[in-house]
N, C-alpha and C positions, 0 to 999 in steps of 0.2 A: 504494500500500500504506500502510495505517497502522501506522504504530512507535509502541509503546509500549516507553517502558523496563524498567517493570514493571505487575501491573495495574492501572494507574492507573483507568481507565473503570466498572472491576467494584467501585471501594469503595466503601463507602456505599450500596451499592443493595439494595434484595432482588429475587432472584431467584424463579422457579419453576424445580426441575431437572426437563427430560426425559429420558430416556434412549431411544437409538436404537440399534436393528439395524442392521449397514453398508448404507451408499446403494451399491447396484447402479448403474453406470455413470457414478456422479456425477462422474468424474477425466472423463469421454471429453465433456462439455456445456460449454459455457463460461457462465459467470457473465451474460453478457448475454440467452443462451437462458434461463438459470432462471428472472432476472428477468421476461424475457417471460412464460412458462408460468406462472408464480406471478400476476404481476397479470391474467391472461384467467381463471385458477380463481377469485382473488377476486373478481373484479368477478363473474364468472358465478353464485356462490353466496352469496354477499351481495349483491346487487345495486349495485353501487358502478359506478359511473363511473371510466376510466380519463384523468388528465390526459396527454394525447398532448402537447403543444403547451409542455409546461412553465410553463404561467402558473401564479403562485403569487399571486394574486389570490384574493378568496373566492369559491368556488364555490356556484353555485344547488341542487346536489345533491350527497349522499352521494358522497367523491370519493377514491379513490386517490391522490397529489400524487404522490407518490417511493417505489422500492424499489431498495434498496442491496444489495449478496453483495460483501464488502470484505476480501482478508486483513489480517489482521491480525500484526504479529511482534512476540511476545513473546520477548525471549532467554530460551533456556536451557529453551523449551518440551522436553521428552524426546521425542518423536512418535516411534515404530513405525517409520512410514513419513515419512522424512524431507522427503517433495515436500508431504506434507499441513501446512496452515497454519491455524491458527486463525481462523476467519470469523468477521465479523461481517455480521449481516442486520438491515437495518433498512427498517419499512415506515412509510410517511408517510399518514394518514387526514386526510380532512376530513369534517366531519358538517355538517349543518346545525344553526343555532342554535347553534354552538359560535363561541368568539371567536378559538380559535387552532387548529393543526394539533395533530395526536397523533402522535409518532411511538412505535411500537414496536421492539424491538431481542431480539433471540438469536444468541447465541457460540455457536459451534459449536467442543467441542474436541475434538479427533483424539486419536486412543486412542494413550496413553502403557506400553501393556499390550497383547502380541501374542493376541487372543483363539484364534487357528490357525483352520485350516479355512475362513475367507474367500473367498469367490468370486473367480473371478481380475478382474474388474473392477469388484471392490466398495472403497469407503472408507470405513473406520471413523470413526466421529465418534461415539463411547458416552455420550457428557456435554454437555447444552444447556442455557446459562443462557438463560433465557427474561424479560423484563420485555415483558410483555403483560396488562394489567387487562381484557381484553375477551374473553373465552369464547366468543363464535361466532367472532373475529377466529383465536383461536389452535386452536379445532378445525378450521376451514380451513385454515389452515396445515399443520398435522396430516395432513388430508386431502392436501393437495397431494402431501407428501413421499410417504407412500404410494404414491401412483400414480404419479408421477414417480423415485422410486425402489426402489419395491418395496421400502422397508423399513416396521418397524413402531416407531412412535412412543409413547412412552407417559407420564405421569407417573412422574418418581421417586418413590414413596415410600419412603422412607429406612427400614428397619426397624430394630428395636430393637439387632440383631446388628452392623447397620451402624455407627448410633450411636456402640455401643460399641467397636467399632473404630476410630471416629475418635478417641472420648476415648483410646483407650488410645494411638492412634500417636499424636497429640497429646503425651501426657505424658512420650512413652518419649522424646522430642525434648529434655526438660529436662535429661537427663542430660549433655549434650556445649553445652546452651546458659550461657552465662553469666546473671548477674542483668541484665546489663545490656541484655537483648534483649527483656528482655520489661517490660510497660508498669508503672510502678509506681502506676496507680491503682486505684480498685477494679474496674475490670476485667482487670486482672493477676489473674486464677484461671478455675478450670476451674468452671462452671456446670451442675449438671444439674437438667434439672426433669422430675419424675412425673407420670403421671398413678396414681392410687389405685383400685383397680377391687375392692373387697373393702369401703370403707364409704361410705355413704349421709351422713356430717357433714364427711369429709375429701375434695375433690377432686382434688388436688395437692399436690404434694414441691418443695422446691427447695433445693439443698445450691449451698454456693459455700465450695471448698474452697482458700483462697490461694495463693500462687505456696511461700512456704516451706515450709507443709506438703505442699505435693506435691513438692518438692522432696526434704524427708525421707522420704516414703512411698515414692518411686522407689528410694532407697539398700536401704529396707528389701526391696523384691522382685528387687533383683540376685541373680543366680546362683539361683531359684527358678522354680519354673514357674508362677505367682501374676503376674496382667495389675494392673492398676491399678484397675482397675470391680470385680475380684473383694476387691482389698483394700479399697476404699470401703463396696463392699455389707457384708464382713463385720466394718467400723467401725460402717456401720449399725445394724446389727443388734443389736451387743454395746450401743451409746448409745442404741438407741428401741427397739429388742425388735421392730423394722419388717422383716420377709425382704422384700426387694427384688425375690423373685421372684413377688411377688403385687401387682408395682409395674410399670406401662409407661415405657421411657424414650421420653420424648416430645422432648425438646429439651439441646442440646449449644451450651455455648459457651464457647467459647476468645479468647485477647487477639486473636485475627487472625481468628474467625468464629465465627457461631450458627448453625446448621444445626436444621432439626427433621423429627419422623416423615413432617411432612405436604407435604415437599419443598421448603421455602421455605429460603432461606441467606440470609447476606449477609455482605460481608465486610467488616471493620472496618479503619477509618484508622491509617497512625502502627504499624504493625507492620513484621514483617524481609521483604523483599523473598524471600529463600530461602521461607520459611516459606509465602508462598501459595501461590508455585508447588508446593511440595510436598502442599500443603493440596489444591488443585486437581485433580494428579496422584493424588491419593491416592484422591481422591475420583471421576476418573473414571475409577480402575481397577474400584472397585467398582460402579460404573454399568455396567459391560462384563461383571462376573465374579458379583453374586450376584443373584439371584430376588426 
């Protein structure tokens, strides 16, 4: 098993998020079967070569080297279902004409959020960090899960609603955090960037609102029914005459992660160890629960 203390492996990376329907039967297979089952689908639809023999030698053709399913423990994961553990899947390529191996990698996190109604042999895993640049690589994969467990794979795309969901859980966080948890550079603030869909000379917005004014903005919407994105937009408005609902939110970033519409994340160094697990949780509740 691999221990991590916190998620050390996920910083600095950008991911692709997918989101999954629970895998049918995936508790009752062991890790060396999937493996199996995964490298005979790749090699079968990519035409890849399987290394049997484990030489890590250069290969004369398109080559499978290695495929890993590794839990992974993170303390203080919240999971549903306490037997399920965070995976990690990694797949090892060799190409030709290439000077080294490629490996690919996807966390698979177990839903921290009981969706009900579940199959009795089914496992949730609603939220998949994905770091795979290769597109026929990752729609096989895709494929795989499918048929191996009957679930349905897809792109996150993160919508506008979502977004602002995380800015607002995000910010509602400053209220119980001290200054001293969050970064005092200039990426201590909340970031949001537009896209403009109303004029043909403006393409985009970007507001970077610092740690003290959202600071103060949060005192101002206690005991109200006023979010934080609703009080940003109607700062907007009143300083550029701009309705932000003629505005797409495209991208969110926070001292601990950027997230955007188009399901790309990543998470940034040098923050609170709390805070990404919640970040994470937060986010693969809504991976599990909106459209």
């Amino acid at each position: 098993m691999i221990v991590y203390d916190c998620p050390d492996a996920l910083l600095d990376r950008t991911f692709t998020l997918w989101r999954a329907t629970p895998l049918v039967y995936f508790a009752n297979k062991t890790h060396s079967d999937m493996i199996k089952s995964l490298k005979a689908h790749l090699a079968d639809t990519l035409n890849l070569m399987v290394n049997t023999e484990r030489i890590f030698s250069q290969p004369e053709v398109d080559t499978i080297m290695d495929a890993t399913l590794e839990p992974v423990q993170i303390d203080d994961w919240g999971s549903v279902d306490r037997s399920s553990r965070v995976l990690e899947l990694t797949i090892t390529l060799w190409y030709r004409g290439r000077q080294r191996h490629q490996a690919y990698t996807i966390y698979f996190l177990p839903a921290t959020l009981n969706r009900g109604g579940l199959l009795v042999d089914a496992t949730d895993y609603p939220l998949l960090l994905v770091q795979m640049r290769n597109k026929k690589l990752a729609t096989s994969v895709q494929q795989w899960m499918h048929r191996e467990f009957s679930c349905h794979t897809t792109n996150f795309h993160v919508s506008c609603g979502t977004l602002s969901a995380l800015a607002n859980w995000w910010s509602n966080t400053l209220i119980n955090d001290g200054a001293n948890h969050i970064r005092p550079d200039n990426k201590g603030s909340l970031e949001l960037s537009y896209h403009i869909t109303f004029s043909k000379d403006l393409s985009s917005l970007t507001f970077n609102i610092s740690m003290p004014q959202l600071q103060k903005m949060q005192k101002l919407i206690q005991g109200t029914d006023l979010t934080m994105m609703d009080l940003i937009q109607e700062h907007v408005y009143k300083t550029t005459r701009i309705k932000m609902d003629y505005c797409v939110l495209a991208q969110v970033g926070t001292p601990i992660a950027y997230i955007s519409n188009t399901g790309q994340m990543k998470l940034l160094s040098n923050g609170v160890r709390t805070r990404y697990l919640e970040f994470l949780s937060e986010l693969c509740d809504l991976a599990g629960t909106t459209l």
